[in-house]
N, C-alpha and C positions, 0 to 999 in steps of 0.2 A: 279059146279064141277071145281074143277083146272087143269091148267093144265097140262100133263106128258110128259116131255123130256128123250126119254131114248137116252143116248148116248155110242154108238158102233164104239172107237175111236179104229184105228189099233194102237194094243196093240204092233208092230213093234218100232212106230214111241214115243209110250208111252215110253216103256223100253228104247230107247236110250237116250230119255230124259232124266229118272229116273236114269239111270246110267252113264252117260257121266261122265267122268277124261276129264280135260284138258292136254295136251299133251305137252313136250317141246317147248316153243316159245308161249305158249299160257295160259289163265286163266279164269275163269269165274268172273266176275265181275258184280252185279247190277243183275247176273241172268243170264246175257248174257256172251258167248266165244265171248273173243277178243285174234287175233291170230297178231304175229307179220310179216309186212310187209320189205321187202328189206332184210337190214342187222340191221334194229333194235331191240334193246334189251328190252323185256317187264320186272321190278320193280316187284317187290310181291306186290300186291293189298293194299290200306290202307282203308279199307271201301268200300267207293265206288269212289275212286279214285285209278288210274293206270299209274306211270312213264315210258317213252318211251322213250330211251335213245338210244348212238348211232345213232343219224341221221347225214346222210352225205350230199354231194351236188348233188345227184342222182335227188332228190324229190321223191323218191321209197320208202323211211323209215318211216316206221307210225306203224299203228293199225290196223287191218279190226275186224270191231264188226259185228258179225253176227246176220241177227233180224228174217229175211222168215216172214215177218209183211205183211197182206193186206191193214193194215192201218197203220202203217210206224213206225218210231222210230228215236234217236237222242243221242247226246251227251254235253258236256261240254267241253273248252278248256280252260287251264290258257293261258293268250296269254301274260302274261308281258312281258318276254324277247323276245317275237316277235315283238313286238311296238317300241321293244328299236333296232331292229335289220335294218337298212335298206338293203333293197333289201331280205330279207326272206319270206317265200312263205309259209304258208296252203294251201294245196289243200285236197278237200273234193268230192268223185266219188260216187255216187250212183249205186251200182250196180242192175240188174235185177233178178230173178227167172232165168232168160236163160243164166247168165254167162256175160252178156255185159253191160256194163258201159251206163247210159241212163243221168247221167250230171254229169259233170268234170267242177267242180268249184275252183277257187283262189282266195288266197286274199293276196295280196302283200306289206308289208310296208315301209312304209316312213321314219321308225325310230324316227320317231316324235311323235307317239300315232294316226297319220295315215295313210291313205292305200286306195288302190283300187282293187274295189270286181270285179271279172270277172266272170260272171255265163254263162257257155259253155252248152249247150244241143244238140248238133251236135252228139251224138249217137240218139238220142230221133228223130230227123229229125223234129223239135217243127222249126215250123213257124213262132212264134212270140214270147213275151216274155212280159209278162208284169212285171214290178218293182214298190214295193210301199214301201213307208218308213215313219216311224213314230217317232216322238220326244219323251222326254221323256214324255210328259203328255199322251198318247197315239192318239194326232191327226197327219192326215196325213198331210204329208212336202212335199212328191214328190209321183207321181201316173204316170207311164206314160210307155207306150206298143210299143215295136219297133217290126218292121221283121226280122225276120231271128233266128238263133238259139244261138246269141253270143251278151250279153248285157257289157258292162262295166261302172264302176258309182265309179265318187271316195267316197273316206270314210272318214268322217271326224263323228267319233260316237260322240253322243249327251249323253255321260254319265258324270254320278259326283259322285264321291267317296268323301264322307267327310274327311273319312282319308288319302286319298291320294293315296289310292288303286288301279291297276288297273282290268277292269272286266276280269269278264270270258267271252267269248263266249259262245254262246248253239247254236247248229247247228241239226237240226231235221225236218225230212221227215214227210209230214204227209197229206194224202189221193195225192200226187203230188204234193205239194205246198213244197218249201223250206221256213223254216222260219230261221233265223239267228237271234239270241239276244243275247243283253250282258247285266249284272248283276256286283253288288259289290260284288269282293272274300269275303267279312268281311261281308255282307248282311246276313251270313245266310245257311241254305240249301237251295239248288234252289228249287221254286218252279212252277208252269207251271202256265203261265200268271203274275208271277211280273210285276210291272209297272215301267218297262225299255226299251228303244229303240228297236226296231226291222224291220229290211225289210223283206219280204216277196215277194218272188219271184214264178208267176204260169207258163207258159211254155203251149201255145197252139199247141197241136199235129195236124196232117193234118188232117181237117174234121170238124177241129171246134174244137176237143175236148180239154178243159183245163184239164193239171196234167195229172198225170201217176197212172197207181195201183200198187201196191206192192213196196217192197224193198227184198231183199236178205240180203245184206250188206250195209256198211256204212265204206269207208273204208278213212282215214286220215293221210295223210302225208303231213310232212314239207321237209324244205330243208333251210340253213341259220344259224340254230340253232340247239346245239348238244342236246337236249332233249326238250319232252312237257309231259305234263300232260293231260289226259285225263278222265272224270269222269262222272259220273250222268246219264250213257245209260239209258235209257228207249224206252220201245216202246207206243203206242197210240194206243195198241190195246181197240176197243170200242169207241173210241178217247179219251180216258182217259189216264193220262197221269200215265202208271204202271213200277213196276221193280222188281226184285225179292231179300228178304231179309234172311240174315244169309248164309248159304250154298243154297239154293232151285237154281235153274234154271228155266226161264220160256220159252215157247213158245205157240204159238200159235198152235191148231190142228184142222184137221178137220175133222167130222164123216161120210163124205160119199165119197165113192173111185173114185165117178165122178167128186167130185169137190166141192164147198161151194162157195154161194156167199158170201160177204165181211161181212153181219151183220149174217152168220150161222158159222163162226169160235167161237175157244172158247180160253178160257186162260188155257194153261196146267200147274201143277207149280208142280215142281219135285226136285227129290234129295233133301227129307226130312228128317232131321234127328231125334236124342232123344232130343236136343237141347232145343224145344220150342222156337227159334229164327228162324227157316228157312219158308219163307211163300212168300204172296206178297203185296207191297202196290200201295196203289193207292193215285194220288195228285189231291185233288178236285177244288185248282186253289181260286185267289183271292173274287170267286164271286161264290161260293158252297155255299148254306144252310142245306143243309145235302144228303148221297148219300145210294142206294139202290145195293145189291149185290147178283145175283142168283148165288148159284152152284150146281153143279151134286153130291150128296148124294155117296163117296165111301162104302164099307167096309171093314174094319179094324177092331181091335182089343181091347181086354180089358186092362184099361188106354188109350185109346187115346183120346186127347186132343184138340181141336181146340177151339183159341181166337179171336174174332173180336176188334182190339183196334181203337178208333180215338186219334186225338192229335189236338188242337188248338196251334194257330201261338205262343204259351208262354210257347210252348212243354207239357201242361199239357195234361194226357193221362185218358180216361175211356174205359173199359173194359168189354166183357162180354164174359166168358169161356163154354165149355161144356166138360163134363169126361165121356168116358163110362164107367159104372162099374161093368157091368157084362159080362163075355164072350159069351153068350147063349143068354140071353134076350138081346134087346133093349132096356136099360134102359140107361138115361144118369142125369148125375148129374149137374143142373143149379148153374149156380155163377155168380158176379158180382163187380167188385172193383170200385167205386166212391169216394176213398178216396183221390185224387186232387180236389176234388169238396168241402174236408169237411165231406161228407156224411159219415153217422153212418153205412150203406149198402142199399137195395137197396128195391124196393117197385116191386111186382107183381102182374098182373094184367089179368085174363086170361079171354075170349072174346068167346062164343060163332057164331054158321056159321048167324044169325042175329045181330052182333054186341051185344048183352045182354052180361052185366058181369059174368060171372059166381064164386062164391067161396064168400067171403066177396066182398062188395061191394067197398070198398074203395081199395083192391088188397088185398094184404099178405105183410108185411113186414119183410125182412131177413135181422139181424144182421151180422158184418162184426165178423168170428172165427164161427158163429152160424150153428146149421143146416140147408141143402141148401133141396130147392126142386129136387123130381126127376120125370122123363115125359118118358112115353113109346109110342107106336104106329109111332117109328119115320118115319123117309122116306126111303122106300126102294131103294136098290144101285141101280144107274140107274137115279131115279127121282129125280127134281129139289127142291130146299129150297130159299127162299128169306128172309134174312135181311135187313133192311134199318132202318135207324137215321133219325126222323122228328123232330127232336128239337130243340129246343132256345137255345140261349147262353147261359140260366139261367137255361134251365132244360133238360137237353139232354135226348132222348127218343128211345129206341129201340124197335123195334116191329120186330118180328117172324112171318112169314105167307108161307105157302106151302104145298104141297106135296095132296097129294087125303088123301081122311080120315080125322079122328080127333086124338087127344091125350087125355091121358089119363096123371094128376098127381097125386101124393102125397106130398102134404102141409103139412110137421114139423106142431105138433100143430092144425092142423086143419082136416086133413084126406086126400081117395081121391077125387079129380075132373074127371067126365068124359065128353067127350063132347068139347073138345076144339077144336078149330078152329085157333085161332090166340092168341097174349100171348105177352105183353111191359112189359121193363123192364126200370126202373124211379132211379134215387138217391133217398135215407132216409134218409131228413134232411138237404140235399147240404146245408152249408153257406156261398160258394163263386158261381160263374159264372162260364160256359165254354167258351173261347173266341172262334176267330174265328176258324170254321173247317177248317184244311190246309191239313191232311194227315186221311185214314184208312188205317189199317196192318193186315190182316188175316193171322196167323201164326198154322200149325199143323205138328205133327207127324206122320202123316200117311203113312207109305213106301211108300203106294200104289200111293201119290200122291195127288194132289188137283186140281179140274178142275172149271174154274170162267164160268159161262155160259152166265153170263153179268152183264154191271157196268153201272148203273146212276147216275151223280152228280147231284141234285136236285139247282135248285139256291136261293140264298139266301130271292130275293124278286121279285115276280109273278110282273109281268106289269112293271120293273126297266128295260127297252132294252137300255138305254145307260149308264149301269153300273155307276149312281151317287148315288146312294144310296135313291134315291125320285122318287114315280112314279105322274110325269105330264106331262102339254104338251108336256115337249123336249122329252117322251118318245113315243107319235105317228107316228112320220116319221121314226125311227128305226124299232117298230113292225111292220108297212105297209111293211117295206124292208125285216123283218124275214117270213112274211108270203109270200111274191113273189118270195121273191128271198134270199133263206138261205145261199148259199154261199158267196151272197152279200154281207151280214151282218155279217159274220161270219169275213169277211176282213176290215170291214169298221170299226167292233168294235169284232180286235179279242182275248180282255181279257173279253168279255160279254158270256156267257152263254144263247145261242140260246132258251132253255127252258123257260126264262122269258118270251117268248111270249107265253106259255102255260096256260095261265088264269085258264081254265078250270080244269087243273090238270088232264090230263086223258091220257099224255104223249106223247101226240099228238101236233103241231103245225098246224092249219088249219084256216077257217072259222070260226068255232065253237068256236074257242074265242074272237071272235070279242067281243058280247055283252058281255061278262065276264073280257075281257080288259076294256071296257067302264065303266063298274061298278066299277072295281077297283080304273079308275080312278078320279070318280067321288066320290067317297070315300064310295064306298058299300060293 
């Protein structure tokens, strides 16, 4: 039997979501309101960047991006004219759920291309402070834990811009840890784990405990220089690195009025429009092999549309759509585009509750213009659905699985199917390759909203713990560290995907994969 999550989110907290305007001085950007700080002037949006003009010598002039994240969130900075500026100042304040400031951080330049970072946690009443820094290859350069609540470290970043470029910052909260990274502006979209420099700063609270929960905001101010740029917010809710696209807004909710712990929040994603562009994505990071997506099953209406798209680092995109089409029934209409692949359309394949094929045995194939299958007994509002991509570069794979019950289709050409259980959808004919996975986009029209219940990025190779792309020896003393100590590992190697110690596949990191590490690596 599977499982059923009914979710009874206050439809309070829903609507304001779904309908928030941003307000004079303010705009939503990446999904998130950003409201202007001091006397600065916020730009009209360009994407997912946002100009912040008007700063003066207050250091009060910025941004405040709003997250209410239990698992935190981040941004971008063009910092060129800051590097060029001596004696200019970013400051970067973490604010709490209770309104108060828990780290007041700087970073001060040289005008040289360097600077020194002061990381203040003196609201936080943090003890000690640990700092670690990494070059660009991703090994550590400096590790080291002082007392008290106020660290200082000069900067001299360790990047390289072929063209001459300088980086951005990314500055991003995430379960308490502050991570700070720069990138090449010409690199590209940012993606979460590039392999570029970064410190990493934990902050131990009285008792022992490292980091902090939650963020509020995220609030950014200069002072030096009369404007900056600001871009790329995201949150990590899930620790996945998300944001919201087209007009949507996202946030976080949660379904019980007592409170949620950090892994029972959900992803809300609102202010949909007719568009087909407003939705959310998520960034699966250098070292994803494909990712897994539960949501909450709304209802809504005849034509509505929802698409799951992925993209590889060479921006090619595959697709797979659903239409409802009939007002009364649950009927929805299956689609599929793999025409970056080459593919002629696409190949299906429907699966029985004992894995048995059901229908033809080698799938159904559907022509791209041709007639598409259609599937009833969907998931009733309330209960969850899970898609997730298990594929190769070469043959990218979707597979559908959820909800209690089966389905029921009708195969163009062949009739219908009852009895389904689960249901992959394959290219027909692909003559190139997917590259590497770097982004998924779930985009829909649904007023009502779209609710993510959870997001797994699967990694790209089971038993690889020190992200070289080979699993052998060098990868024993990483998995020993994944399995004792995950936040260990999570800092000692944090562009690796903790999952790779998961051998067994059964989404678990324990004991349990010991023998199935050891197979792997013995070439089983």
């Amino acid at each position: 039997m599977k499982r059923q999550i009914v979710m009874a989110v206050s439809m309070t907290v829903l609507c304001a979501v779904g309908a928030a305007v941003a307000q004079p001085g303010s705009a939503y950007v990446s999904g998130l309101l950003h409201q202007a700080l001091g006397d600065a002037q916020l730009g009209p949006a360009d994407g997912r960047s946002l100009h912040v003009g008007e700063i003066g010598g207050s250091g009060e002039d910025g941004v405040e991006i709003s997250m209410d994240s239990v698992f935190g969130g981040g941004a971008a900075i063009d910092v060129e004219a800051f590097l060029a500026t001596p004696g200019a100042t970013l400051r970067h304040r973490h604010k709490g759920w209770d309104g108060l400031i828990y780290g007041n951080h700087h970073v001060v330049s040289n005008g040289d291309g360097t600077g020194t970072l002061i990381f203040d946690y003196s609201g936080s009443g943090a003890v000690a402070v640990r700092t670690v820094e990494y070059d660009d290859a991703g090994m550590i350069v400096f590790d080291e834990t002082v007392g008290g609540p106020i660290v200082a470290r000069p900067w001299v970043p360790n990047f390289y811009c072929a063209d001459g470029s300088t980086p951005i910052i990314i500055i991003r909260e995430f379960n308490g840890w502050l991570w700070i990274q720069w990138i090449c502006a010409t690199s590209g979209p940012y993606t979460a784990g590039d392999p570029h420099g970064r410190v990493i700063v934990i902050p131990t609270l009285p008792g022992g405990v490292p980091g902090m929960a939650g963020i509020a905001s995220m609030d950014i101010t200069a002072s030096g220089i009369p404007a900056l740029t600001v871009e790329e917010a995201h949150l990590q809710t899930f620790g996945v690195h998300s944001w919201g696209t087209g007009q949507a807004q996202v946030a976080e909710v949660c379904d019980d009025a007592d409170g949620c712990a950090a892994d029972e929040y959900k992803l809300f994603v609102g202010n949909l429009g007719s568009s087909g562009q407003d939705g959310v994505a998520f960034d699966v990071g250098p070292h994803g092999g494909g990712i897994s997506v539960t949501s909450v099953v709304g209802n809504c209406c005849r034509g509505h549309v929802i698409i799951m798209k992925l993209y590889d680092d060479e921006g090619h995109e595959q697709r797979v759509s659903r239409t409802q089409i009939d007002e009364l029934e649950p009927l929805e209409e299956l689609d599929a585009d793999f025409s970056s692949l080459g593919a002629a359309g696409f190949i299906l394949t429907l699966f029985g509750p004992s894995g048995e094929v059901l229908g033809p045995p080698d799938g159904t194939a559907f022509f791209s213009g041709g007639p598409k299958p259609v599937f009833t007994n969907l998931c009733p509002p309330g209960q969850i659905e899970k898609w997730f991509n298990q594929g190769t570069t070469s043959n990218p794979v979707w597979v559908f699985q959820g909800c209690e019950g089966f389905y029921d289709f009708v195969l163009p050409g062949y009739g219908p199917v009852s009895g389904v259980d689960s249901f992959r959808i394959e290219p027909l004919d692909a003559t190139s390759g997917f590259g590497r996975l770097v982004r998924c986009v779930i985009t829909s029209d649904d007023p009502e909203g779209l609710t993510i219940d959870s997001v797994v990025v699967t990694p790209a190779l089971r038993g690889d713990l020190n992200c070289d792309g080979l699993v052998n020896a060098f990868d024993i003393d990483p998995f020993v560290l994944a399995l004792t100590n995950p936040a260990g590992y999570t800092l000692a190697y944090p562009d690796c995907n903790l999952l790779s110690a998961d051998a067994n596949g059964d989404g678990l990191v324990n004991a349990f994969d010991i023998d199935p590490f050891v197979q792997i690596l013995v070439g089983g």
